[in-house]
Backbone as a chain_set.jsonl record, in Angstrom:
{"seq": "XXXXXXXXXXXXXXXXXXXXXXXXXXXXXXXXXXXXXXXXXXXXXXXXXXXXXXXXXXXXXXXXXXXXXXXXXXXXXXXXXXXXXXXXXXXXXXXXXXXXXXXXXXXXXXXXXXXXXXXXXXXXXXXXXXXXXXXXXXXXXXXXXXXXXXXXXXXXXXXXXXXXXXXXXXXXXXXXXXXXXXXXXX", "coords": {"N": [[-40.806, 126.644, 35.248], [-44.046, 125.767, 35.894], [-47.044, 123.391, 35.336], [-50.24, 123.532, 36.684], [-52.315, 121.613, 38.705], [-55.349, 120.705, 37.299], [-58.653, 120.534, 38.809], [-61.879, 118.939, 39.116], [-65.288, 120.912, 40.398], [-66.384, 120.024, 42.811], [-70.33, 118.679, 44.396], [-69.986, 119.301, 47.395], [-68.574, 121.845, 47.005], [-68.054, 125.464, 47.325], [-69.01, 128.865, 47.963], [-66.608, 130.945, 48.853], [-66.652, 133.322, 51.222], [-66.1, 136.959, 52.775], [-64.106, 136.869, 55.564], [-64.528, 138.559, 57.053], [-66.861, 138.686, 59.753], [-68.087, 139.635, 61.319], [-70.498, 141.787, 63.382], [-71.582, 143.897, 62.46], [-72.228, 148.174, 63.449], [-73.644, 150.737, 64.93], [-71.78, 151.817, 66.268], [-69.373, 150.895, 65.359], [-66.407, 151.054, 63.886], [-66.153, 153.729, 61.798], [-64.798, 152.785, 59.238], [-65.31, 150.579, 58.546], [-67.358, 150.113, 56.349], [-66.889, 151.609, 54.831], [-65.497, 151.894, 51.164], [-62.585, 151.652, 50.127], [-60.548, 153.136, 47.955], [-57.995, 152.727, 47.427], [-58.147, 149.958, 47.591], [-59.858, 148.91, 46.718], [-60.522, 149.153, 42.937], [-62.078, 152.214, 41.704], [-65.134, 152.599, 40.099], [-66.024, 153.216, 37.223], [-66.582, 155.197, 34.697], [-66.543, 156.651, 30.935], [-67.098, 160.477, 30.82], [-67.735, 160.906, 28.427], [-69.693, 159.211, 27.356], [-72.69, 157.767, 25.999], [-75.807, 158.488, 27.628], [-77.754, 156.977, 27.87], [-76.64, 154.409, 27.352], [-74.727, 154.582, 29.629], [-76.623, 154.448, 31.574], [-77.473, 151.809, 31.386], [-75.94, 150.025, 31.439], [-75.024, 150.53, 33.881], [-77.397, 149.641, 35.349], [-77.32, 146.737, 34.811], [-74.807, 146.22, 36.043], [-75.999, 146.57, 38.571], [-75.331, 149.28, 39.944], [-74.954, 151.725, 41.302], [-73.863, 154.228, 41.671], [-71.064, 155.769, 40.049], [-67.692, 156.614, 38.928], [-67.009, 159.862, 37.184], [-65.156, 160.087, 34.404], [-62.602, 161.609, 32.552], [-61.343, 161.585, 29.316], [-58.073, 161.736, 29.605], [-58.464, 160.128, 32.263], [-58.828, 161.866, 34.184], [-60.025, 163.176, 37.258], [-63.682, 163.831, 36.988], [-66.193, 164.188, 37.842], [-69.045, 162.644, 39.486], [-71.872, 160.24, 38.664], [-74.746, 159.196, 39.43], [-77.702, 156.688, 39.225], [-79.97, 157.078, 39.36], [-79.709, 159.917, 38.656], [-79.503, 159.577, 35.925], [-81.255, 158.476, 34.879], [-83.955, 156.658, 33.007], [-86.516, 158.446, 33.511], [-84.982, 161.35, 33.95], [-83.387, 161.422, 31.41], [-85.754, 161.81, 29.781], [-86.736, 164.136, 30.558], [-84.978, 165.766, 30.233], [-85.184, 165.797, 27.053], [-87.417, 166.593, 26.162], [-86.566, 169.437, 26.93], [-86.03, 170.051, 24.401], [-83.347, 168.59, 24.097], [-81.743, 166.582, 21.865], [-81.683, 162.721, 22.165], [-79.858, 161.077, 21.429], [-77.909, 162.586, 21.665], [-76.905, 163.356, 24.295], [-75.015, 162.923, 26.901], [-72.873, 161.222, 29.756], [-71.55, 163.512, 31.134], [-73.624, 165.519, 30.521], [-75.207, 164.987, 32.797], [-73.811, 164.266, 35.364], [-72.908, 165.216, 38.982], [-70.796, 167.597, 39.36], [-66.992, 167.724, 39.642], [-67.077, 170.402, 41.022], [-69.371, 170.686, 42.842], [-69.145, 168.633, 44.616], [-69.026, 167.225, 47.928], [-67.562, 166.136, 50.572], [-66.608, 163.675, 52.34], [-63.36, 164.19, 54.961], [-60.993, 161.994, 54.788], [-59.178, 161.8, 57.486], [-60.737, 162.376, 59.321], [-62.673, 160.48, 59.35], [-61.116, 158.345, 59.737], [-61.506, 158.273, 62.593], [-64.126, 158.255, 63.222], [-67.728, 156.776, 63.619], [-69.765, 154.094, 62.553], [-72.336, 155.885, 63.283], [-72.064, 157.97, 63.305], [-71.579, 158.528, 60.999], [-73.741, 158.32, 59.294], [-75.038, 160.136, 60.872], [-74.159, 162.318, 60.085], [-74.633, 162.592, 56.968], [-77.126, 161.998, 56.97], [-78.535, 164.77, 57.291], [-78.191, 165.722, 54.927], [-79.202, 164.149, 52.862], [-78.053, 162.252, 51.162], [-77.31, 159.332, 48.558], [-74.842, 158.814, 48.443], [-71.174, 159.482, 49.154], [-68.217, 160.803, 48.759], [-65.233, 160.061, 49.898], [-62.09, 161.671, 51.088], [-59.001, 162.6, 50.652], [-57.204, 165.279, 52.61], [-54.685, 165.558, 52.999], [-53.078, 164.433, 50.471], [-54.878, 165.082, 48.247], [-56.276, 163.515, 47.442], [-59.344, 161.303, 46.035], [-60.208, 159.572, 48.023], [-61.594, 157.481, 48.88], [-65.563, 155.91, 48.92], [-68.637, 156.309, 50.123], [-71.34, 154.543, 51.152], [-75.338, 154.342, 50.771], [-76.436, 151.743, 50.208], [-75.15, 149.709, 50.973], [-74.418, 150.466, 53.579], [-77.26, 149.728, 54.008], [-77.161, 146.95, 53.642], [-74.765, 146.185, 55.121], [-75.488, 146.491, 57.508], [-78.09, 144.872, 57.862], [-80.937, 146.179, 57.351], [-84.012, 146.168, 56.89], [-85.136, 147.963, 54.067], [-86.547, 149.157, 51.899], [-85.384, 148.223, 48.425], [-85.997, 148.824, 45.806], [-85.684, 151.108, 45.192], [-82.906, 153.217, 45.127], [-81.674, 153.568, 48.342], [-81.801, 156.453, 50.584], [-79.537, 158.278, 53.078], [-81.522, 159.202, 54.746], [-83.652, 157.329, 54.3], [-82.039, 155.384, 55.862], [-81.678, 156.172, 58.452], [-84.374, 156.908, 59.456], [-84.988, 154.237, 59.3], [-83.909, 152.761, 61.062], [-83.818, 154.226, 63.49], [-86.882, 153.714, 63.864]], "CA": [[-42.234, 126.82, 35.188], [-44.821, 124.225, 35.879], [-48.408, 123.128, 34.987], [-50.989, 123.041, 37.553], [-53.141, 120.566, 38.881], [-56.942, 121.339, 37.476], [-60.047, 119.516, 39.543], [-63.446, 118.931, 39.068], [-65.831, 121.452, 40.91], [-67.452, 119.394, 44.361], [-70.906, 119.043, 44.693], [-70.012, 120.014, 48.344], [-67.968, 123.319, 47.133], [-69.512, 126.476, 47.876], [-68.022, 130.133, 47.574], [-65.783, 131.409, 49.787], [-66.814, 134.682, 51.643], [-64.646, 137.729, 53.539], [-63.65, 136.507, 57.01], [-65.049, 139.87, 58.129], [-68.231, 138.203, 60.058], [-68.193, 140.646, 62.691], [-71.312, 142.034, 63.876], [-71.187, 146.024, 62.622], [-73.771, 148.318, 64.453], [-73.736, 152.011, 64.853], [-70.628, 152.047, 67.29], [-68.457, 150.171, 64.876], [-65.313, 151.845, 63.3], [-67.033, 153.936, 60.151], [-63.569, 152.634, 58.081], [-65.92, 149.123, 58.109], [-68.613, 150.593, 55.89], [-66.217, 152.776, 53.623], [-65.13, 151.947, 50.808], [-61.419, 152.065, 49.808], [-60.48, 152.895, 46.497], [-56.614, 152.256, 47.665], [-57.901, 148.558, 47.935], [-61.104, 148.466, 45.414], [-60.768, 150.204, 42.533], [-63.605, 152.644, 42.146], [-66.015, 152.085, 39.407], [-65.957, 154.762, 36.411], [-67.387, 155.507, 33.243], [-66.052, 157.908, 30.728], [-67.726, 161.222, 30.593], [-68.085, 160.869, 27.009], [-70.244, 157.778, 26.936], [-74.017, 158.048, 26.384], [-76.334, 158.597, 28.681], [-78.911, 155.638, 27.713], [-75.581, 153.456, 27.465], [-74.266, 154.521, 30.755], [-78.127, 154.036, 32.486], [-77.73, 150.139, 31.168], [-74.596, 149.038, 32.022], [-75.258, 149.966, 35.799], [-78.244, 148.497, 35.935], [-76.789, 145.75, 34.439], [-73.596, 145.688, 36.849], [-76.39, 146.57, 39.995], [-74.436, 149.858, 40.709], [-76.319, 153.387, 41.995], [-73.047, 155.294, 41.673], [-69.756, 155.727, 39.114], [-66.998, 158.227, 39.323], [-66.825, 159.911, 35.738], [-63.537, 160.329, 34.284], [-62.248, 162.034, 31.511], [-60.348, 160.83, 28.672], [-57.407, 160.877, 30.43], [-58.279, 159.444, 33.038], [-58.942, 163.086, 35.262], [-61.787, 163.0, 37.79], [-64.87, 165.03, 36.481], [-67.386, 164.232, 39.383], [-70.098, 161.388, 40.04], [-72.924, 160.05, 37.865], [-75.944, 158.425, 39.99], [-78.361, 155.966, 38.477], [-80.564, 158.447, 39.822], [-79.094, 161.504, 37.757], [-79.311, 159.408, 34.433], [-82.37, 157.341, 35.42], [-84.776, 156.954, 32.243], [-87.175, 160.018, 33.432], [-83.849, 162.39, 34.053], [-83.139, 161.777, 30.088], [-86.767, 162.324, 29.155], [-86.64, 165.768, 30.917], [-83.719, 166.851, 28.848], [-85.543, 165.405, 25.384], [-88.551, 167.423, 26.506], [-86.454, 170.63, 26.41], [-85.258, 169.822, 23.105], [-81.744, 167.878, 23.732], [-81.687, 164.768, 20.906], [-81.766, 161.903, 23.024], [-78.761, 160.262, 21.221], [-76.519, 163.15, 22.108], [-77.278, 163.44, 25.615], [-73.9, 161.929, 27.504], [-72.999, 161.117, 31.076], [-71.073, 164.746, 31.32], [-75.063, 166.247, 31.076], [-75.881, 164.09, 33.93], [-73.048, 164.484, 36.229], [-72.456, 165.975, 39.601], [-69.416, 168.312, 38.868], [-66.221, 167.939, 40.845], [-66.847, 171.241, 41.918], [-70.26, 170.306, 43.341], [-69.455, 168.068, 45.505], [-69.437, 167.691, 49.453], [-66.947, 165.138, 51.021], [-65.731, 163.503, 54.192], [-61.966, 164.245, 55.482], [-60.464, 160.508, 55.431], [-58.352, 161.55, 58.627], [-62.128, 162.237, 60.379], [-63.361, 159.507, 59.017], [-60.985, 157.009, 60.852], [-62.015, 158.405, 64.028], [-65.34, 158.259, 63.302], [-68.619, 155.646, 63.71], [-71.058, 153.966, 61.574], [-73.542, 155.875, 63.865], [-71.452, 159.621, 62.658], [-71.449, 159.274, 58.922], [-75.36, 158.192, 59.348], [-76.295, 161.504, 61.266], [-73.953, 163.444, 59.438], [-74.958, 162.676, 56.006], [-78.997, 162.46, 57.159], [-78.956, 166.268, 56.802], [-77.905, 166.112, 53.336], [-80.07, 163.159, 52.168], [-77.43, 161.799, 50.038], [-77.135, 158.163, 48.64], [-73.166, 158.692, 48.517], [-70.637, 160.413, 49.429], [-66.872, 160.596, 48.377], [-64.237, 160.096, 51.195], [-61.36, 162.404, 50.379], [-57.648, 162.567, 51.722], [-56.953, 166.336, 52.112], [-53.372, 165.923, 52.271], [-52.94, 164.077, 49.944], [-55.295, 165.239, 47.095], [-56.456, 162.154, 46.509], [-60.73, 160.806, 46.326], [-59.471, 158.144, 48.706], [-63.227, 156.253, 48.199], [-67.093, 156.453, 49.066], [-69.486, 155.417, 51.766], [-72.55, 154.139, 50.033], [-76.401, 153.883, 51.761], [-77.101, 150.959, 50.067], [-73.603, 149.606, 51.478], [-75.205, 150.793, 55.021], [-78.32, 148.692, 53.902], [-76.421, 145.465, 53.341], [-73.897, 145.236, 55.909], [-76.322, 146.669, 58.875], [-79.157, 144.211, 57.59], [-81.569, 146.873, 57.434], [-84.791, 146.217, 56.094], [-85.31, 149.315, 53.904], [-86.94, 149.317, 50.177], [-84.246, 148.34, 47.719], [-86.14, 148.914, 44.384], [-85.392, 152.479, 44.592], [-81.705, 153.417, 46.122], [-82.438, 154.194, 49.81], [-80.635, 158.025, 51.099], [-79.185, 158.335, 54.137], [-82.795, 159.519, 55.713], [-84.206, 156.359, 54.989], [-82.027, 154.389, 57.051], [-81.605, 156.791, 59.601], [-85.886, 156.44, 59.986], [-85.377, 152.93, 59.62], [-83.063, 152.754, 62.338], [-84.749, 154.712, 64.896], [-88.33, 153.386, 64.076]], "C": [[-42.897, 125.447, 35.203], [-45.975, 124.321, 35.544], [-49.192, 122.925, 36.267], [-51.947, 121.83, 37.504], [-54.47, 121.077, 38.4], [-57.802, 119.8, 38.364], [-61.158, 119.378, 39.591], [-64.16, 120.216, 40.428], [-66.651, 120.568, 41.996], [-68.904, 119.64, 44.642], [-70.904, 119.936, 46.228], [-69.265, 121.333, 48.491], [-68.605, 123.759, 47.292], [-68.333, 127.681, 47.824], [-67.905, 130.418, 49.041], [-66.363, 132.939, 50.194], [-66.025, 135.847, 52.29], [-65.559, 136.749, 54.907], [-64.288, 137.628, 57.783], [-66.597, 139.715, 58.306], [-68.441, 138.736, 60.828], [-69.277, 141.3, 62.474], [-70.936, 143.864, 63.572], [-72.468, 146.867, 63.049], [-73.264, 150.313, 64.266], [-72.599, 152.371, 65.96], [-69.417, 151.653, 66.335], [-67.658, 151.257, 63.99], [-66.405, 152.444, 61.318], [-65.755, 153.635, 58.982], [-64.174, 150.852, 57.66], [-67.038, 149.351, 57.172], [-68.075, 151.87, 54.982], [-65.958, 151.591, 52.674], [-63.765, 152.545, 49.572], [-60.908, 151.899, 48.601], [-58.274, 152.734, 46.508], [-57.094, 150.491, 47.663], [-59.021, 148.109, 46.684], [-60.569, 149.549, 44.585], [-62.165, 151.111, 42.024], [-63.883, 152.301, 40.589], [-66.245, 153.37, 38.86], [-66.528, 154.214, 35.299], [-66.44, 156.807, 32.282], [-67.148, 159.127, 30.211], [-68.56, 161.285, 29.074], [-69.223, 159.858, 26.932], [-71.682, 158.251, 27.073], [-74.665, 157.517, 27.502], [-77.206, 157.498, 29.019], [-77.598, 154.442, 28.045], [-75.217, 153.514, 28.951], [-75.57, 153.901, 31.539], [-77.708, 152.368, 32.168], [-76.807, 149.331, 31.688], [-74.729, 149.355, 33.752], [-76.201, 150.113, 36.285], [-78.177, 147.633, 35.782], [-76.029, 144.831, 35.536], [-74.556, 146.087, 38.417], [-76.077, 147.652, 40.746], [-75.182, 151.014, 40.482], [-75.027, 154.065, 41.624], [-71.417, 154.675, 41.124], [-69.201, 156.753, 38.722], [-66.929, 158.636, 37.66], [-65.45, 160.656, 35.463], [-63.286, 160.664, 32.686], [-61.479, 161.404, 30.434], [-58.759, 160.545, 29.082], [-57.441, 160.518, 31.521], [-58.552, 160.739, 34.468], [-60.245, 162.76, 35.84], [-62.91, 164.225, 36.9], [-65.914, 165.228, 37.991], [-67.908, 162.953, 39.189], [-70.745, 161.097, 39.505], [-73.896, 158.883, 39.236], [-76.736, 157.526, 39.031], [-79.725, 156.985, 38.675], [-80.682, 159.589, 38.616], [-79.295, 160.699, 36.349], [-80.427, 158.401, 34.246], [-83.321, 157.896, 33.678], [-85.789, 158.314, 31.817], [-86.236, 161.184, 33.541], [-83.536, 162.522, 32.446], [-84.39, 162.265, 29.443], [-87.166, 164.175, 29.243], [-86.095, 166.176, 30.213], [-84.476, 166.727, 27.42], [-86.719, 166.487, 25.775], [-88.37, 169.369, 26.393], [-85.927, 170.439, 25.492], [-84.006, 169.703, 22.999], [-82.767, 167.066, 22.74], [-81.186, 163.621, 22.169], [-80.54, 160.813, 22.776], [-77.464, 161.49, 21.646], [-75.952, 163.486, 23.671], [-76.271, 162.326, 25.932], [-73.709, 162.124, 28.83], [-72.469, 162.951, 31.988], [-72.431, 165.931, 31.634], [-75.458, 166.184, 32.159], [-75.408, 164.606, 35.349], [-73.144, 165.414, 37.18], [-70.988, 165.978, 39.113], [-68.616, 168.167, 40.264], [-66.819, 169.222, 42.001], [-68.135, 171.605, 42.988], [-70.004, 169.622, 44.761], [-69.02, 168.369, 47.097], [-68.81, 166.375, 49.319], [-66.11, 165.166, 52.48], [-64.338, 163.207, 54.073], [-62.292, 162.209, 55.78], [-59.666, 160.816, 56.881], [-59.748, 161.559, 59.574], [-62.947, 161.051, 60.14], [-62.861, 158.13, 59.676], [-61.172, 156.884, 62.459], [-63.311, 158.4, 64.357], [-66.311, 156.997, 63.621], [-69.608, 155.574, 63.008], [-72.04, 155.597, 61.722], [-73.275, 157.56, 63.24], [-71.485, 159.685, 61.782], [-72.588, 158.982, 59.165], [-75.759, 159.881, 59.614], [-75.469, 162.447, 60.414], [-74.216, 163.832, 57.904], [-76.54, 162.721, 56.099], [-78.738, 163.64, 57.034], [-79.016, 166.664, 55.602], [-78.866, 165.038, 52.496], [-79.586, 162.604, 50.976], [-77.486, 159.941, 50.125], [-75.905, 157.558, 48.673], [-72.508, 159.62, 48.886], [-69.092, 159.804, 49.647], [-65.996, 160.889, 49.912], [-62.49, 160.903, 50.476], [-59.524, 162.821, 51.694], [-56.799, 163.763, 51.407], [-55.85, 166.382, 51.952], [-52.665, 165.585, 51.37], [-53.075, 164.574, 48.398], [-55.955, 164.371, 46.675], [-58.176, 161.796, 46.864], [-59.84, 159.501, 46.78], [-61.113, 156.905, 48.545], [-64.612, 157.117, 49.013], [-67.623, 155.081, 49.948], [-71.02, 155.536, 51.129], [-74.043, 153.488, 50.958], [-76.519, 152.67, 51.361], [-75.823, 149.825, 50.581], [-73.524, 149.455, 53.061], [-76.174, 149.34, 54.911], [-77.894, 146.993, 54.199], [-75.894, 144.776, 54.729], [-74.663, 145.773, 57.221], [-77.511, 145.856, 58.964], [-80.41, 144.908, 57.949], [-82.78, 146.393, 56.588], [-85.436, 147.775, 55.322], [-85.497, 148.729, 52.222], [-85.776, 149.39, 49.282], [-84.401, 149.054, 46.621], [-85.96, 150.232, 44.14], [-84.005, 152.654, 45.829], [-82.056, 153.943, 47.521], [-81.644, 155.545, 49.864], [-80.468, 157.846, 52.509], [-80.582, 158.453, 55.199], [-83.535, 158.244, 56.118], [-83.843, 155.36, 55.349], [-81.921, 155.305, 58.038], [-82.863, 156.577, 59.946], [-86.033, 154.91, 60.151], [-84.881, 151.98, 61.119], [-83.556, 152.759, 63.55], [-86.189, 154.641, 64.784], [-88.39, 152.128, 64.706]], "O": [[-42.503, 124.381, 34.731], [-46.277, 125.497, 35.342], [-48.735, 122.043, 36.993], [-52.276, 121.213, 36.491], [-54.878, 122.004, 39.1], [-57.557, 118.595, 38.426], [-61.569, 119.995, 40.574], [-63.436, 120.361, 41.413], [-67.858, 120.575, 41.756], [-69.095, 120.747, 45.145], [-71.565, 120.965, 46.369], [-69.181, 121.941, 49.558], [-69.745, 123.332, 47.476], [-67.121, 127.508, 47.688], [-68.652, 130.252, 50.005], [-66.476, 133.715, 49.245], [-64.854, 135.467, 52.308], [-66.674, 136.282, 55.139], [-64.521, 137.579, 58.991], [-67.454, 140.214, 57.577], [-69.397, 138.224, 61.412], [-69.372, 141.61, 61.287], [-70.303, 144.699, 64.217], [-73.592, 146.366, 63.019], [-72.558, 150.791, 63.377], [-72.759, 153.468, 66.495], [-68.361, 152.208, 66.64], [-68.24, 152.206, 63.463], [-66.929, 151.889, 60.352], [-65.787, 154.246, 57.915], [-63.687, 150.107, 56.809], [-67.866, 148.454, 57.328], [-68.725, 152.832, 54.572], [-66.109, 150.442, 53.088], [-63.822, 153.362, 48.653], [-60.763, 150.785, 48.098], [-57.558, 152.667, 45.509], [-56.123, 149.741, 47.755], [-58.923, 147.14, 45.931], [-60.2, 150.624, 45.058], [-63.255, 150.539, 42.014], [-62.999, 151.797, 39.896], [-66.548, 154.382, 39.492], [-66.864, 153.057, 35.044], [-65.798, 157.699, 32.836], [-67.965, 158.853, 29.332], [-69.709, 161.643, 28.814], [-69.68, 160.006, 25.799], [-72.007, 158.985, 28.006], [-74.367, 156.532, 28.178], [-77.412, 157.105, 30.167], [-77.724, 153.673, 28.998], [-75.398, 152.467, 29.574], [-75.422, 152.82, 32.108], [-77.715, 151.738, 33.226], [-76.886, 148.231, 32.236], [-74.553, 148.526, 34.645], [-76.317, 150.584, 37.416], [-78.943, 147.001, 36.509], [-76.194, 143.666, 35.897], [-73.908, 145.929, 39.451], [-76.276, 147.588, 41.959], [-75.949, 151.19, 39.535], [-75.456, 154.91, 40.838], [-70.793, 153.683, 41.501], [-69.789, 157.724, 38.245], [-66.796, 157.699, 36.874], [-64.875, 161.528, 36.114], [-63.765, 159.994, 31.771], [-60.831, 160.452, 30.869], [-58.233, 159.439, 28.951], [-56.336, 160.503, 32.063], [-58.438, 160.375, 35.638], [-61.234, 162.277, 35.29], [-62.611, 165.287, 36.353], [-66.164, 166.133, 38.787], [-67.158, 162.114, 38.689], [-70.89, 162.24, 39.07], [-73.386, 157.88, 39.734], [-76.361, 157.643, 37.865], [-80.25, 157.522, 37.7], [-81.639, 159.918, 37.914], [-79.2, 161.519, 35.436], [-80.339, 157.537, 33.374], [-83.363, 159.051, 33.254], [-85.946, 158.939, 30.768], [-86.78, 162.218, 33.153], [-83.409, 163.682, 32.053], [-84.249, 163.114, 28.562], [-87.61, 165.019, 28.464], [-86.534, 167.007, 29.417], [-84.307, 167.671, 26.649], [-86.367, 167.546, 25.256], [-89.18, 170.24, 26.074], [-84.762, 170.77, 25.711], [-83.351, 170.341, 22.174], [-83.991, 166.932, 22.761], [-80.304, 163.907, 22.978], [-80.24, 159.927, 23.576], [-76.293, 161.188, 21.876], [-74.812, 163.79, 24.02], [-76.381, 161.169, 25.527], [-74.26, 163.114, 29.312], [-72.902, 163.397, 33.05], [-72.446, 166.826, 32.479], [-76.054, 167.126, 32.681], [-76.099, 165.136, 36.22], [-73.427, 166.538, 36.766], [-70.251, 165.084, 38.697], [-69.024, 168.321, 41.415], [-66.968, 169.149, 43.221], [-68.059, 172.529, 43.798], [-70.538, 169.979, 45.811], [-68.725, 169.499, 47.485], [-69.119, 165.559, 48.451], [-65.479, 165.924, 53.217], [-63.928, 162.29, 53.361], [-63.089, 161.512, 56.408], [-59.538, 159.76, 57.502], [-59.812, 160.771, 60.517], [-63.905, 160.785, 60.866], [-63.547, 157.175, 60.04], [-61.063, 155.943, 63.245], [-63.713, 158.509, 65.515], [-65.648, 156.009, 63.937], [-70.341, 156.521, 62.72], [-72.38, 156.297, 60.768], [-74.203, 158.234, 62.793], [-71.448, 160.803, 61.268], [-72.856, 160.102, 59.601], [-76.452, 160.628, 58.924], [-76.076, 163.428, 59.986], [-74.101, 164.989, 57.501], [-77.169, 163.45, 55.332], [-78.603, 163.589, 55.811], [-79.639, 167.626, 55.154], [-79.177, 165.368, 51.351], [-80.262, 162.428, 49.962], [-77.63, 159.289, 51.159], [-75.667, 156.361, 48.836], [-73.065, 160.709, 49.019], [-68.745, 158.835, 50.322], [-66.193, 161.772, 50.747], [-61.974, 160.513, 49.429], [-59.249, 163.116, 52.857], [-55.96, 163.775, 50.507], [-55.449, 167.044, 50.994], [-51.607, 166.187, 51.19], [-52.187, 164.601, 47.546], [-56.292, 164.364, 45.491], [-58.439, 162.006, 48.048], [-59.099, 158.745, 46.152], [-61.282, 155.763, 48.116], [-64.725, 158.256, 49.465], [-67.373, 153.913, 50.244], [-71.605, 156.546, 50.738], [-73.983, 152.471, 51.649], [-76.831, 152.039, 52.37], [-76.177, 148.754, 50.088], [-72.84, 148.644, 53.686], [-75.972, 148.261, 55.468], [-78.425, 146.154, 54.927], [-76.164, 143.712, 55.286], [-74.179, 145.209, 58.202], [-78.127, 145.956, 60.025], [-81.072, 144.368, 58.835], [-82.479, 146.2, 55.41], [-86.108, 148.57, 55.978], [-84.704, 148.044, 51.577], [-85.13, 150.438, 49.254], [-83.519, 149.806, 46.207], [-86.046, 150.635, 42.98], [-84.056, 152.336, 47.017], [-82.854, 154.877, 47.588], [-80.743, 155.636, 49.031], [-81.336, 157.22, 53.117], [-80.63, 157.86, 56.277], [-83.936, 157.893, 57.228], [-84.571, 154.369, 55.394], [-82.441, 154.65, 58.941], [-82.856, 155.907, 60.979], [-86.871, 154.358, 60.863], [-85.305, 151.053, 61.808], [-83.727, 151.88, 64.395], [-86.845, 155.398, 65.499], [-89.479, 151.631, 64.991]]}, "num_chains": 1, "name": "protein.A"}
């Protein structure tokens, strides 16, 4: 075993970025604009956790969507920032929940809720196909799923669209599939 070398930080350093500078467009492979939870892992919460707590930490960490997971570790479904957004808990206190018992499990789309794209259609697919095919549904996510498997293989995220298509489209509220598809074709 050895000791490394440490080195001062360079005014001329600078952070390193992905290599993937490629130009993505509405033709481009839709497996460039997924995300792979075989390579990322996805971003959870546990069902149990309050609802005010969960709202803070991802606005904190910047994040619209977190898979919710059970104590051990089982999927449950999805939590939005959306679904647990300040006025979504006031609704519930309004029909007389307590506002401290109110947890992300209230919040949640339920596994058995949801609506997801085949990973084997999904590598044959194009930016320009998960756009029109999720515009009907007006979702801000949507789980990518590997039927033979069993497995939530990952999620394809508008604001994810927003980013790497350089879309100008209103951040301060999560965009949905509609409004880049209008932003697109306006």
């Amino acid at each position: 075993m050895r000791t490394l070398s440490l080195h001062q930080v360079e005014k001329i350093d600078e952070l390193a970025w992905p290599e993937n500078y490629q130009e993505i467009n509405l033709q481009s492979s839709a497996l460039l604009v997924f995300t792979d939870f075989k390579k990322h892992k996805p971003l959870a919460l546990n069902g149990d956790l309050s609802a005010h707590e969960a709202e803070q930490l991802m606005l904190n960490a910047h994040v619209h969507l977190k898979i919710v997971l059970d104590q051990t570790d089982s999927f449950l479904g999805v939590v939005s920032l959306a679904d647990i957004s300040h006025q979504e808990i006031m609704k519930k206190v309004a029909n007389g929940y307590y506002h401290d018992d109110l947890l992300v499990t209230d919040f949640m789309q339920s596994k058995s809720s949801l609506k997801t794209i085949d990973f084997d259609e999904l590598q044959n697919a194009s930016v320009g196909d998960v756009l029109r095919t999720l515009k009907a549904n007006g979702q801000r996510h949507c789980l990518v799923i590997d039927r033979k498997k069993h497995h939530i293989r990952g999620v394809v995220s508008a604001s994810d669209l927003v980013r790497i298509l350089k879309l100008k489209v209103d951040l301060s509220l999560p965009p949905s599939f509609v409004d880049i598809f209008n932003t697109i074709h306006s």
